[in-house]
N, C-alpha and C positions, 0 to 999 in steps of 0.2 A: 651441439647444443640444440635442444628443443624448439618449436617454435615458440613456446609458454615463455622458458627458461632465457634465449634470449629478453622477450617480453620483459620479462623481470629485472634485466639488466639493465636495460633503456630506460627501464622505471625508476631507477636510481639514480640514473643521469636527470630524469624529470625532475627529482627529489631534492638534488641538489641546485639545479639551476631555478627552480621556484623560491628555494631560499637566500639566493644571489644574482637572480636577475628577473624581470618583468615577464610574465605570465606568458607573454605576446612571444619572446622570446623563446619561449618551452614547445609553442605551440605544433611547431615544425616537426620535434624530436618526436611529440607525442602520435601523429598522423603515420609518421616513421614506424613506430612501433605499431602503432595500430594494423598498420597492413601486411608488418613482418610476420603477425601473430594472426594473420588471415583475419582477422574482426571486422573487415571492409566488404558487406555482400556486394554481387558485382550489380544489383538492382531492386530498387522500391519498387515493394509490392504494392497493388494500387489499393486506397484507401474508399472506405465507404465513410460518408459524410465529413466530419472534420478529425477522424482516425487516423494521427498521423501525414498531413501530407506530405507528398512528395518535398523531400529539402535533402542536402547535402550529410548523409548518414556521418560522418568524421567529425562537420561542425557541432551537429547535434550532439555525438557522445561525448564530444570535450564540454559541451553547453552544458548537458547533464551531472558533470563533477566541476559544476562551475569555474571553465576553465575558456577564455576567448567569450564572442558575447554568444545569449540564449539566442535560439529559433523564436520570432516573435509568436504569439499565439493566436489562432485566426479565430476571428469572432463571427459570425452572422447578427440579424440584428436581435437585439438581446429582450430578455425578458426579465422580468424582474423577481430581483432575488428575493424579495420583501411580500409574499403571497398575503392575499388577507385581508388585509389588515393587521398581521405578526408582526413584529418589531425586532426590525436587526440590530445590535447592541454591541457598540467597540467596548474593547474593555485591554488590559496589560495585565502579565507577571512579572515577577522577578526572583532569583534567587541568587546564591552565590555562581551559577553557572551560565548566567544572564539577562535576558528577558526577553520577552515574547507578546508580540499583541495576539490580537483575538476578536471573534466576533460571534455573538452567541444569537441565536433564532429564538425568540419566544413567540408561540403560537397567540392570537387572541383569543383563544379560549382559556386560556392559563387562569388558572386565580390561586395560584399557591400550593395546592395541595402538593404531596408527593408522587412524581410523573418521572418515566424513563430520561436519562439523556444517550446520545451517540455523541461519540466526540468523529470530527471527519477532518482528517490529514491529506490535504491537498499535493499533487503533484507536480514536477517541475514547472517552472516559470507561471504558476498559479497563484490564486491567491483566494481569499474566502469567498467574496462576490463572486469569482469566476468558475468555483469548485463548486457554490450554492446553486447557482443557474446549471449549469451541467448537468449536474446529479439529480438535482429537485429535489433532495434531502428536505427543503424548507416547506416545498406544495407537501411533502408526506408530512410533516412536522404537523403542518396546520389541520392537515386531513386527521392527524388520528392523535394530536393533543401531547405529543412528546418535546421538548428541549434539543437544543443543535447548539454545539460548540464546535467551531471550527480556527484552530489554530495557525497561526501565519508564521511560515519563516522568513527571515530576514537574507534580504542580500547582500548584507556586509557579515553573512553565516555559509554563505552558499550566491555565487553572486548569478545563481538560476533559480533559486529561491527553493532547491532539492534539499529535503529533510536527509542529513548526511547518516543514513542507515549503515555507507561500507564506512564507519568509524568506529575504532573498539570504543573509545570513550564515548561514543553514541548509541551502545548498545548494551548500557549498563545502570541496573536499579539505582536511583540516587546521583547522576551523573548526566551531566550533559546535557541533550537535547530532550532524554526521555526524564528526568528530572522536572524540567520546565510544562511539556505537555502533561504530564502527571498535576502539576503543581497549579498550571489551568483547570483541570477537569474535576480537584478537588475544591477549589475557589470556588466556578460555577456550581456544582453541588450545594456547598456549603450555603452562597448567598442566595440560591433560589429553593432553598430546600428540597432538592430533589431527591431518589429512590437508591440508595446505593448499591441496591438487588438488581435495581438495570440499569447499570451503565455497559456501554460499546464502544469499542473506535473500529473505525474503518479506514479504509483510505487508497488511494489509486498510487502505482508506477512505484516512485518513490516512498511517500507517503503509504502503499500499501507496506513496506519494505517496512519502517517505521511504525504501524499500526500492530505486525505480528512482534515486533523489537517491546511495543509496548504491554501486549499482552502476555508476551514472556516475562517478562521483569516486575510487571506489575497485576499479578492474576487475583489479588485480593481486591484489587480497583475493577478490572472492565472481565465482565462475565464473558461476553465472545468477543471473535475478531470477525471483522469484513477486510477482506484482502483479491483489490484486483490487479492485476497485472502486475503483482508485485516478489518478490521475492524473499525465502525460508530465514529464517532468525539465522542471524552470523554468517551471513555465507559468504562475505568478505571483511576485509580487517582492514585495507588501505586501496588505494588504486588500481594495483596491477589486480587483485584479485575481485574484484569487484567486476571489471574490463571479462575476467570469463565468466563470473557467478553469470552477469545479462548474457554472454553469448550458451550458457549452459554448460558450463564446466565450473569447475572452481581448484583452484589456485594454480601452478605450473605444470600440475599433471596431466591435466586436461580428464579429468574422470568427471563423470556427470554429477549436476547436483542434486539427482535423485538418491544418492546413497543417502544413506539414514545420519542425520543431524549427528549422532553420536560420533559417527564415523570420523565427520568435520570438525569436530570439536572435540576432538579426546575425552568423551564421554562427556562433555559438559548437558548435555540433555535430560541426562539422569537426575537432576535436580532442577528442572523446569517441570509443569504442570502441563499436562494434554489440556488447554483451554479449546472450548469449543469453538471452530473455526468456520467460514464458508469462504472458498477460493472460485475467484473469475478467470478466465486468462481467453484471451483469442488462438485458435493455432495456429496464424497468421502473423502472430506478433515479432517483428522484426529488432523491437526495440528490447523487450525482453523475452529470454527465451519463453516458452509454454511449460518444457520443463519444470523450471521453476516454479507450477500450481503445481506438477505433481510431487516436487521434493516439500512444500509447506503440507502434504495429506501425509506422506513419509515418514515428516517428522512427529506430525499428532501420532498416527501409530505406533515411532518407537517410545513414544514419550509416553501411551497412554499402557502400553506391553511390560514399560519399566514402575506402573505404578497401582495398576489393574489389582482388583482381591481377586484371589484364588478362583479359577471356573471363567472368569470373564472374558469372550473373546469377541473380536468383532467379525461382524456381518457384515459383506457389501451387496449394496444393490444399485445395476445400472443402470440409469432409464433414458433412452431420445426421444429428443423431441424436436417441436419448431415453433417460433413465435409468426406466429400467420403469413404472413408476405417474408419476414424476416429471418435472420440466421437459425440454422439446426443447434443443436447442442447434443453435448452427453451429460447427462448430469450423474454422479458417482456418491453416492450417502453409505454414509459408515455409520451402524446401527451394536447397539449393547443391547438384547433383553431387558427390559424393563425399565430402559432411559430413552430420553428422548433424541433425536439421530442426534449427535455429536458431532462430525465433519459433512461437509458437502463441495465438491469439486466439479464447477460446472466448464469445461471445457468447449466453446463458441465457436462452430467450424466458419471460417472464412472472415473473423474478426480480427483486427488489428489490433494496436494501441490506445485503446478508447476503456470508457466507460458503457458498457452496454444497455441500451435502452435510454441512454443520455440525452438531455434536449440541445441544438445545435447552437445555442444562445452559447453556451459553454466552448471551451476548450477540450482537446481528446473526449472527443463522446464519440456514439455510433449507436444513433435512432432505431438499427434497426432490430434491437434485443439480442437476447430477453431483458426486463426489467430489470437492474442488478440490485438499485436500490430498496425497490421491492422486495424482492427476494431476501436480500442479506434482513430488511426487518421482520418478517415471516420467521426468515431464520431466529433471529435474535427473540423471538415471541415464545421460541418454545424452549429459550435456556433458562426460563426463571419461573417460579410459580405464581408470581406476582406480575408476570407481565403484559396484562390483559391490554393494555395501552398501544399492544405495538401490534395489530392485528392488521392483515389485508383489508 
């Protein structure tokens, strides 16, 4: 047997002892498997700023499928998520599949009119305050007049607070988790009347994982994605497969998850929409592969191949660079004649598990670029013709 194919077995012992005995109890089996199926590197790579620290790789990935307790989150001393004078603002949903708080950014310059929103999905053991400091979503908010929704999981949903992307049921229009974030991002719309020509989600790790989950299923809500360190629509469906999707395979085969979306899903791609995307990833990233930015540009291509008019094909162009003191990059843009670029794939040599350009108030950032938040709204400025709001 495989080392996957094992994996898979032991996963079923997991399966059944989570339904008949304490989590605490599983927790042995699952380290067991972990290491059967090589998923144990034998050393943390060192982190720049708060990217990952050093901590026990095994606790972390049972933390991550909320299983044993989370790695706590290291803070420096913080700044504030509330720039301005803007007004951060709790609010709730609920629907048949649950409910969800929230907390939305209004800039002080707001007075009503119709203004972009980003909705931003936080990552494991996060939460909006500590995803808003991070990112600075909210300093960009204030700077350039747009709306921030940022949705909370709960940890009686995930007891790491990881938006459950490896769930079928969480990776389907009208269902489950993307159900609820949907059902926030149309709420805030409605009662602040904002632009329904720009709306975004974005989102880190998990969260990024759930951001492309959301722009697949829901392409007539959110015009693009921001997706960093996170991983391609569907590339897992339960635990064991989930376990390779981060190490960069997917399911028992161990075949990369660079193959084309279609591949993984028995054509199910053929009826998604190529939404405009921009992908971050570190090549450093231990927690999720890097791979995984190139199988989410993979799948915009066969998505946009399966839907393209006659003559249209894409162009890429690759450019490096460096953010001054700070990490190199390759940045990879996928261009159509006559539209504005479509995808962007900015691969971050020597970055971890962070948000790039993040401030160290936050959780997973890494100061030292490039700007991701920036960027992804630059990005997001040129999928709309009305999006003069989102400008550098």
């Amino acid at each position: 047997m495989s080392q996957f194919g094992n994996l898979q077995a032991r996963m079923t012992e997991i399966t059944r002892r989570l339904t008949s005995e304490s989590a605490g109890k599983s927790t042995q089996v699952i380290r067991d498997a972990l290491a059967a199926a090589g998923l144990t590197p034998a050393a943390a790579l060192p982190r720049t700023g708060q990217a990952e620290a050093p901590h026990n790789f095994v606790a972390d990935m049972l933390a991550r499928f909320g299983i044993g307790a989370a790695a706590p989150a290291p803070h420096a001393d913080t700044v504030d998520a509330t720039p301005g004078g803007g007004k951060f603002v709790a609010g709730s949903y609920a629907n048949a599949a649950g409910s969800r708080r929230y907390k939305v950014y209004i800039p002080s310059g707001y007075d009503g009119r119709p203004v972009p929103l980003v909705v931003m999905l936080h990552g494991c053991t996060q939460d909006p305050d500590d995803f808003a400091r991070g990112t600075q979503m909210n300093a960009l908010a204030e700077e350039q007049g747009f709306l921030v929704v940022y949705p909370a999981q709960e940890s009686s949903a995930n007891s790491s607070k990881c938006w459950n992307w490896f769930k079928a049921m969480d990776q389907q229009r009208g269902q489950g988790e993307p159900s609820l974030i949907a059902g926030i991002t149309n709420e805030v719309i409605d009662q602040y009347g904002l632009d329904r020509k720009q709306v975004f989600v974005a989102g880190l790790s998990a969260g990024g994982a759930m951001a492309i989950i959301m722009g697949s299923t829901y392409p007539d809500l959110y015009q693009a994605v921001g997706v960093h360190s996170g991983l391609p629509y569907a590339s897992a469906s339960d635990l064991t497969s989930a376990l390779g999707a981060m190490r960069g395979t997917s399911g028992t085969s161990g075949t990369s998850v660079t193959s084309p979306s279609s591949a993984r899903r028995g054509g199910a791609s053929a009826k998604l929409e190529a939404i405009p995307v921009i992908v971050f990833h570190g090549d450093r990233d231990t927690t999720v592969s890097p791979s995984n930015g190139t199988g989410l540009i993979d799948d915009f291509v066969a998505r946009f191949e399966q839907t393209a008019a006659s003559g249209e094909k894409i162009s890429t162009v690759v450019e490096e660079g460096k953010t001054g003191t700070g990490h190199r990059y390759s940045r990879t843009s996928l261009h159509v004649d006559g539209r504005p670029v479509l995808a962007e794939h900015w691969l971050i040599h020597g970055a971890g598990h962070a948000w790039a350009g993040g401030n160290a108030s936050g959780s997973y950032t890494d100061a030292s670029g490039p700007d991701a938040s920036r960027e992804m709204l630059r990005f997001f400025s040129t999928q709309s013709a009305d999006s003069e709001s989102l400008q550098n």
